[in-house]
C-alpha positions as CSV (number, residue, x, y, z in Angstrom):
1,X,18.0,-2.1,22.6
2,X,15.2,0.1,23.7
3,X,14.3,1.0,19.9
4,X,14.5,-3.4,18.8
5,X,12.1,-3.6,21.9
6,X,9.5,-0.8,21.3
7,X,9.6,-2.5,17.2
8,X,8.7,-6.2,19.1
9,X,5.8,-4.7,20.6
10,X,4.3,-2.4,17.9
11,X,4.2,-5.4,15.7
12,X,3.0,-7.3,17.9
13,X,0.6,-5.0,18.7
14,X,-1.1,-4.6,15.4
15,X,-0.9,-8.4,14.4
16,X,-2.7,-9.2,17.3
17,X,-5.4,-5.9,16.8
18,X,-6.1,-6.9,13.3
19,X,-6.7,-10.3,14.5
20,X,-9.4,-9.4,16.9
21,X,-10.9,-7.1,14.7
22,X,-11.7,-9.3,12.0
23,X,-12.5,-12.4,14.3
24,X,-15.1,-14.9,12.9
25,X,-15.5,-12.3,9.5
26,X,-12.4,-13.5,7.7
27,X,-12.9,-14.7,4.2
28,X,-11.7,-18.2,4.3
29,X,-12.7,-19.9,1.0
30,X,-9.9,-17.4,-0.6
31,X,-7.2,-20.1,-1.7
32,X,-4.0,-18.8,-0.7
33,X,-0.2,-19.3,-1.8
34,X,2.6,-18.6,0.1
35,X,5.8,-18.2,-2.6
36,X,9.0,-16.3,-2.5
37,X,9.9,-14.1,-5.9
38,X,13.5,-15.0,-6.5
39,X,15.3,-11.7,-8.6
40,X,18.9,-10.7,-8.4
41,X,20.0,-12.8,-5.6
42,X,16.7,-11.8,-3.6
43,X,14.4,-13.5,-1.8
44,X,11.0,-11.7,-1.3
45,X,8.3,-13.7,-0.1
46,X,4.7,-13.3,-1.9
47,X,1.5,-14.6,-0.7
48,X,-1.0,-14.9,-3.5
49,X,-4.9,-15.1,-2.9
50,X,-6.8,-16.5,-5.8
51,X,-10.6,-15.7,-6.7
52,X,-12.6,-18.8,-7.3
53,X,-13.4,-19.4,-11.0
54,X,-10.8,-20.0,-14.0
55,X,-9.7,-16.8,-14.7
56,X,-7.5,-15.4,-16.1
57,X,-7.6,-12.6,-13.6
58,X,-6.1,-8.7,-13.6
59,X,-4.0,-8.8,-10.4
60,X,-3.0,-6.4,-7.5
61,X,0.2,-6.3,-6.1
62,X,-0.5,-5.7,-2.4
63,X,2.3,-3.6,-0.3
64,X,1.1,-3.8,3.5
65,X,0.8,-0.2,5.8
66,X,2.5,-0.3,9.0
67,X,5.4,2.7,8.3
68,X,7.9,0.9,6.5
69,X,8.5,-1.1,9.9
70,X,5.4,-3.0,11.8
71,X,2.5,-4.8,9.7
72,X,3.4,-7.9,7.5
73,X,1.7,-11.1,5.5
74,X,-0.2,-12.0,8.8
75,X,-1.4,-9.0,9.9
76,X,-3.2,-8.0,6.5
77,X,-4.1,-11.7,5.7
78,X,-7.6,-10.7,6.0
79,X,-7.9,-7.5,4.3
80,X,-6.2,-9.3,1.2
81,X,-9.0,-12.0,1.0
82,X,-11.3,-9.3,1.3
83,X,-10.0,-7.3,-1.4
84,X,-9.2,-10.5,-3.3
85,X,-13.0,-11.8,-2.5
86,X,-14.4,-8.2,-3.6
87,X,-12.6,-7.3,-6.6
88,X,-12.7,-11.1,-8.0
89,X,-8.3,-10.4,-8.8
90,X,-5.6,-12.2,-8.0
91,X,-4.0,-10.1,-5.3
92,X,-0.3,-10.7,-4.2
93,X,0.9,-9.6,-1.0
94,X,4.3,-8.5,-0.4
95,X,6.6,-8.8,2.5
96,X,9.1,-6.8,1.5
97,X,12.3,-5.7,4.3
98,X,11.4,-3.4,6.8
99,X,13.2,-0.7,9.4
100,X,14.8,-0.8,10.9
101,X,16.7,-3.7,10.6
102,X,16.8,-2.4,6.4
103,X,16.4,1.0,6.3
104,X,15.2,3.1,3.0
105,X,15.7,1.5,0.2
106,X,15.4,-1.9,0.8
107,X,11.7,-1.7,0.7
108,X,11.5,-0.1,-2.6
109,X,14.1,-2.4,-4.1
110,X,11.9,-5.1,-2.7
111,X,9.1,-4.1,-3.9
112,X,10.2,-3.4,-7.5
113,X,12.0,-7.1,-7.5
114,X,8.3,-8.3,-6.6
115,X,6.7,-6.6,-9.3
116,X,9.3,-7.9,-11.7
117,X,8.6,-11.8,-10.5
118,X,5.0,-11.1,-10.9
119,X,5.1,-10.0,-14.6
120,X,7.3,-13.1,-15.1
121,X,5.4,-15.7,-13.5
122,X,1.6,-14.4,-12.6
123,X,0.3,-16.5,-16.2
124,X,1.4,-19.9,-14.2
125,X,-1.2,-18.9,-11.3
126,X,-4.2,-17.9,-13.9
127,X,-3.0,-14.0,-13.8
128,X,-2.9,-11.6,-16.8
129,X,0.6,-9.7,-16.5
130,X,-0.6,-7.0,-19.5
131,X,-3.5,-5.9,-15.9
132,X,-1.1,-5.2,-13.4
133,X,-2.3,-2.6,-10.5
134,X,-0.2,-1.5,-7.5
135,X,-2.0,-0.8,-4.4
136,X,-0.8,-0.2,-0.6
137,X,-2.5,1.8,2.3
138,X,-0.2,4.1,4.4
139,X,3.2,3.1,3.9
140,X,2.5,0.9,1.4
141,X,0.3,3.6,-0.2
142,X,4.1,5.1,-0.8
143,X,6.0,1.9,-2.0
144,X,2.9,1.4,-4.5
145,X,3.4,5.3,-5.3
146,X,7.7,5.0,-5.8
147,X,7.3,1.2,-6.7
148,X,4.8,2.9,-10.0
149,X,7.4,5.6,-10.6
150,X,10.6,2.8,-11.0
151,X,8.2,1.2,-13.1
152,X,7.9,3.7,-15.5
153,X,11.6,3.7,-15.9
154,X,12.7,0.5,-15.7
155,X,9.6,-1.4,-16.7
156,X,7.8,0.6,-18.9
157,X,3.5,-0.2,-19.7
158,X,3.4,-2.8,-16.9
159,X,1.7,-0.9,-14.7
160,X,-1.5,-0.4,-16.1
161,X,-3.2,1.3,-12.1
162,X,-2.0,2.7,-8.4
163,X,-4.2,3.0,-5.6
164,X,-3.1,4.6,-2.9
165,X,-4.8,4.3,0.5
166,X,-4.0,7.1,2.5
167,X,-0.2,7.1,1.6
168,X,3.0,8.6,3.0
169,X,4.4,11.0,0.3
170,X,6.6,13.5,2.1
171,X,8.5,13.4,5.2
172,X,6.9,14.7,8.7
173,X,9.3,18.0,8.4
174,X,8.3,20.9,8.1
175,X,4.5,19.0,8.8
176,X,0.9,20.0,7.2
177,X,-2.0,20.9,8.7
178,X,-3.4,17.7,9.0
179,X,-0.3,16.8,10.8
180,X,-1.2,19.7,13.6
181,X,-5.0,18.9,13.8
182,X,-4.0,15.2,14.0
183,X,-1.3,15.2,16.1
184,X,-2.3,13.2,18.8
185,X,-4.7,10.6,16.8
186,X,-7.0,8.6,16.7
187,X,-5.0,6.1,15.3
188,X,-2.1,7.1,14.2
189,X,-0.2,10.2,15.7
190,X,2.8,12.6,14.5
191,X,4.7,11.3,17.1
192,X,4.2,7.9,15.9
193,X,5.2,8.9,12.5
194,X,8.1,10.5,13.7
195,X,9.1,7.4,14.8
196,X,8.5,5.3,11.8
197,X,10.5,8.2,9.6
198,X,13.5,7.9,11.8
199,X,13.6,4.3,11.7
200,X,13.0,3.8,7.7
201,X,16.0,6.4,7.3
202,X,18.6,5.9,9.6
203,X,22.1,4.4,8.5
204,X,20.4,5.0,4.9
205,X,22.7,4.2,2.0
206,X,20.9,6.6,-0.6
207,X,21.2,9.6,2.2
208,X,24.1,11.8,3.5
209,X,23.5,12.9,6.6
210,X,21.0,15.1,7.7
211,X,19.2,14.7,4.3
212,X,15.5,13.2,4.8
213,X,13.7,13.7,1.5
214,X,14.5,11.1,-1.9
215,X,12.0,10.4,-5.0
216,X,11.7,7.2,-4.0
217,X,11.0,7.9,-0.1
218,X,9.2,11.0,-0.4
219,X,7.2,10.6,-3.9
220,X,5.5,13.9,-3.2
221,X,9.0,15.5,-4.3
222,X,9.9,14.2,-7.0
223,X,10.5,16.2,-10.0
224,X,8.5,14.3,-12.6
225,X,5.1,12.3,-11.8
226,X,4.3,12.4,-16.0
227,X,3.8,9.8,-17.7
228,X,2.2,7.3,-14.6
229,X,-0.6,5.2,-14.5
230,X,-4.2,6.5,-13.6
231,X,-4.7,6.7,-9.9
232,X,-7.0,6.5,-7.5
233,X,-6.4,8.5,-3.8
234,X,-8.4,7.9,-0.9
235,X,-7.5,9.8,2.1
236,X,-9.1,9.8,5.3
237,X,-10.3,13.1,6.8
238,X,-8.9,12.6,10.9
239,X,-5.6,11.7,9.5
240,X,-1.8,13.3,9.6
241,X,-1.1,12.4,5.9
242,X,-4.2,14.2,4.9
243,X,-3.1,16.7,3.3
244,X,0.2,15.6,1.7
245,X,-2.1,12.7,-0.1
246,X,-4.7,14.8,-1.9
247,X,-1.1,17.3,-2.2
248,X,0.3,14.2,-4.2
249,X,-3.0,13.5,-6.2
250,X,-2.7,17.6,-7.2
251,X,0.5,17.1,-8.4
252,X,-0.5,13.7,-10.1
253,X,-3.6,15.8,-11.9
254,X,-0.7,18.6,-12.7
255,X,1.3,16.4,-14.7
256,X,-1.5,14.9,-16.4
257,X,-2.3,12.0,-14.7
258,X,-5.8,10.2,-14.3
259,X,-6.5,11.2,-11.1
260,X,-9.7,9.8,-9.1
261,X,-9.7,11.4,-5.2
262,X,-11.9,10.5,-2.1
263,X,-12.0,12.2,1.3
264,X,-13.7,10.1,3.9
265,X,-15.0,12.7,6.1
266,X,-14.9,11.9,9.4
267,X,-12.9,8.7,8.4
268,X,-9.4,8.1,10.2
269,X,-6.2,6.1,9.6
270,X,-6.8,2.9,9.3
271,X,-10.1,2.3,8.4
272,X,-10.0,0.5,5.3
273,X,-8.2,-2.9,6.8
274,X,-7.2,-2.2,10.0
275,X,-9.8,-2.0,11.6
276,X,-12.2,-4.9,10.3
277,X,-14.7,-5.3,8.2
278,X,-16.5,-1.9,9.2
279,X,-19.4,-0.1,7.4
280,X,-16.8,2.5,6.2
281,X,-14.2,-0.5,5.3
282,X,-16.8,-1.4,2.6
283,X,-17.2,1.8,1.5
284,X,-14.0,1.7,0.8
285,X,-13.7,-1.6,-0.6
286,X,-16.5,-0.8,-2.7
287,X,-14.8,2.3,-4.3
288,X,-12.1,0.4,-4.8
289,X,-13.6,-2.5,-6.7
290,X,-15.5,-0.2,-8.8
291,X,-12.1,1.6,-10.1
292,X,-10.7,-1.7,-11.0
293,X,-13.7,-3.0,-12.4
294,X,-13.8,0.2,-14.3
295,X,-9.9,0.3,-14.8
296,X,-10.4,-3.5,-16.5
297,X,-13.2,-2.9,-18.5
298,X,-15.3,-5.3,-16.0
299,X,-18.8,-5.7,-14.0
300,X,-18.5,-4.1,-11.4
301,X,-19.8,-6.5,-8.9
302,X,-23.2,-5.7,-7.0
303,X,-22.8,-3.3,-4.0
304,X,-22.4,-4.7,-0.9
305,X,-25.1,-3.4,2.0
306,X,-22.9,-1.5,4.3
């Protein structure tokens, strides 16, 4: 009871902080779509945000932060516009199952099913499925990071990009440095990610007990990273996952992946969303647009004054 009460009010929390911090500045031409993606007797609802003009468009799939348990369509409703408003793409939002209600890996199945409706069906929306990117911040930095790695496998030359926005890649045991200079925040604190860990893998089908590290919940562990799609890694420099995201862009470089990382010094969690449309949010945005501008072969459109 206490744990079902303290995961009320953190998302709670956050949808009502996003809210407020993007008050008045949310991009409201963006036609949205809500849809649900329909794949082996699941039900995943999608909400797609469509650039004006006729397209067709590359597209993002969009897997929200919020560690595998908090965050959801509403609460990164605005950042989607933004990035869809930005980056002129079709981006498509994902609200895939969370902890701890359905613990690891739910999500990644979820998130995989998505991608799979997506190829099938983006054409019908004005969407090219041969300019597919994944992209998530936080803990949907990780489900774009295992979500790219099933799709190698199963689903092989659809993904054609990943960016991860500082993304969870190992579990908080036996920590990093960043995790011990960032213990106690801003933002987000070990404590806090303890929390989210122990949620997302409790009662666990794809764990025995006591075990707390899998490819697809801890990418930064997995054995082969070959073979993915170029990347882009933006990590924030007052952060716990730090370290283990420019550790997972290393290992990305090592095993010859296109690799593009960004520190944001004096950046913390959060900032690119989260927190609204911020002077350091459209740094990031702009980075962002610019690697899928460059990724597609596109304009890159003109910077935006931040």
């Amino acid at each position: 009871m206490k744990n079902t009460i303290k995961t009320a009010v953190f998302r709670s929390y956050i949808k009502g902080s996003a809210r407020l911090a993007w008050l008045g500045k949310v991009a409201k031409h963006i036609t949205s779509l809500d849809l649900v993606a329909e794949q082996k007797q699941r039900r995943i609802p999608l909400r797609l945000y469509l650039p004006p003009g006729d397209g067709p468009f590359p597209v993002v799939v969009y897997f929200h932060g919020g560690g595998w348990v908090i965050g959801d369509l509403a609460t990164y409703d605005p950042m989607c516009r933004d990035l869809c408003d930005r980056s002129d793409t079709i981006v498509v939002a994902v609200d895939y199952r969370r902890a701890p209600e359905y613990p690891f890996p739910a999500a990644p199945e979820d998130c995989l099913t998505a991608l799979t409706w997506v190829a099938e069906h983006i054409g019908l929306y004005g969407g090219r499925a041969d300019s597919i990117v994944l992209a998530g911040d936080s803990a949907g930095g990780n489900l774009a990071a295992v979500t790219a790695i099933q799709a190698r496998d199963q689903l092989p030359g659809l993904v054609k990009g990943q960016v991860l926005i500082y993304p969870v890649t190992d579990h908080y045991e036996p920590g990093t440095d960043s995790y011990i200079e960032n213990a106690k925040g801003p933002v987000l604190t070990r404590p806090i990610m303890m929390w989210f860990w122990d949620s997302y893998l409790a009662n666990s089908s794809a764990l025995k007990a006591g075990e707390h590290r899998h490819p697809l919940a801890t990418p930064l562990t997995a054995d082969d990273l070959s073979m993915l799609p170029p990347a882009l890694v933006i990590t924030a420099e007052r952060d716990p996952l730090r370290d283990e995201g420019i550790a997972y862009a290393c290992r990305l470089e090592e095993q010859g992946v296109a690799v593009t990382q960004s520190l944001y010094h004096g950046a913390s969690h959060g900032f690119i969303g989260l927190q609204g449309p911020t002077r350091r949010h459209k740094e990031g945005m702009m980075e962002i647009c610019a690697w899928l501008a460059a990724l597609f072969g596109r304009q890159a459109e003109p910077p935006i004054e931040v």
